[in-house]
C-alpha positions in Angstrom: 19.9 -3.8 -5.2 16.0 -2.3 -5.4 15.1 -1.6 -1.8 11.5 -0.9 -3.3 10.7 -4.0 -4.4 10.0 -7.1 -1.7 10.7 -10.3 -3.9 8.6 -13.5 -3.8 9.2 -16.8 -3.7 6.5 -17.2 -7.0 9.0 -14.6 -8.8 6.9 -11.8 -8.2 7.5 -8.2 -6.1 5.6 -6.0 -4.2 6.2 -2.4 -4.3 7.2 -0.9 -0.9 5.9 2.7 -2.4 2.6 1.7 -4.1 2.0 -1.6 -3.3 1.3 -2.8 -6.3 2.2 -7.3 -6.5 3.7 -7.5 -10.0 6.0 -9.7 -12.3 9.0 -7.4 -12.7 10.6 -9.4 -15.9 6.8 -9.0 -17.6 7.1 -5.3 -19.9 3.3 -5.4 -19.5 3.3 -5.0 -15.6 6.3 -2.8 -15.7 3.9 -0.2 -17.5 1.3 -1.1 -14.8 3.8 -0.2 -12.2 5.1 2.7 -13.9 2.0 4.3 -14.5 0.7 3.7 -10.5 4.0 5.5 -9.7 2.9 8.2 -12.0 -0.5 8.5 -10.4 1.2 9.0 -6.9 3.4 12.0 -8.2 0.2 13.6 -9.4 -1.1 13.4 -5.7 -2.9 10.1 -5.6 -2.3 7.7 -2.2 -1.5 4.1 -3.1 -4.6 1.8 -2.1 -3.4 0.3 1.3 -3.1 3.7 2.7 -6.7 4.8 1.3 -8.4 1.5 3.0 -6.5 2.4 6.8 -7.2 5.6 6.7 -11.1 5.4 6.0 -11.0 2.3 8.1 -9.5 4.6 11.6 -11.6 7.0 9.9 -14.7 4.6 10.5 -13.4 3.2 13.8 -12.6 6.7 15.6 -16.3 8.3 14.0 -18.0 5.7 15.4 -16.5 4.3 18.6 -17.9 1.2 18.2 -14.6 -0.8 19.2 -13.4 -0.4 16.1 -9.9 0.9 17.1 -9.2 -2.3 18.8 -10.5 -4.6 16.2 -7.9 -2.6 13.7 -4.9 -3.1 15.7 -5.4 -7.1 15.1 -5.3 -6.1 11.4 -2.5 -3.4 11.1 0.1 -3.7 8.7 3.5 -1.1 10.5 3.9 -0.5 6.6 1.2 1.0 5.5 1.0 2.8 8.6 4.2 4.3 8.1 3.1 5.0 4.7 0.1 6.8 6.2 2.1 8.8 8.3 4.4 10.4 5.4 1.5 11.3 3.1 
C-alpha cells in the first residue's frame, strides 16, 4: 500500500509529499506528478508550504491579528511539511 497517496472517493489522490490532486490510472498525470516530485529534489517546496509560510510571514511582519486569523485556517499537514523543509 502507497502511504503517499490519500485516495478519493471521485478516484483521485492527493500527494502527501507535493500535494498535487491527480488521477493515478491517467499516464498523463503520472508525468505531472513525477515531474513535481522532480522539482522538489532540485530544492523546490511544494505549493501549500509556499502559501503558509508567506502567509505567517505576512501575519508575524505585520501584527495585524493575522496569527489568529491563520490558526482558523491551518492545515497540521502542511505544517508539518513546513517544519521538515
Amino acid at each position: 500500500m502507497d502511504y503517499t497517496l490519500i485516495y478519493k472517493n471521485h478516484g483521485g489522490a492527493e500527494c502527501r509529499i507535493c500535494g498535487l490532486n491527480f488521477v493515478p490510472d491517467s499516464p498523463e498525470d503520472q508525468e505531472r506528478h513525477a515531474h513535481e516530485h522532480r522539482v522538489l529534489i532540485c530544492g523546490a517546496l511544494p505549493i501549500g508550504v509556499r502559501e503558509f509560510l508567506k502567509s505567517f510571514g505576512w501575519a508575524v511582519a505585520f501584527n495585524d491579528g493575522g496569527i489568529e486569523r491563520l490558526k482558523q485556517d491551518l492545515n497540521p499537514e502542511k505544517q508539518e511539511m513546513a517544519i521538515v523543509a
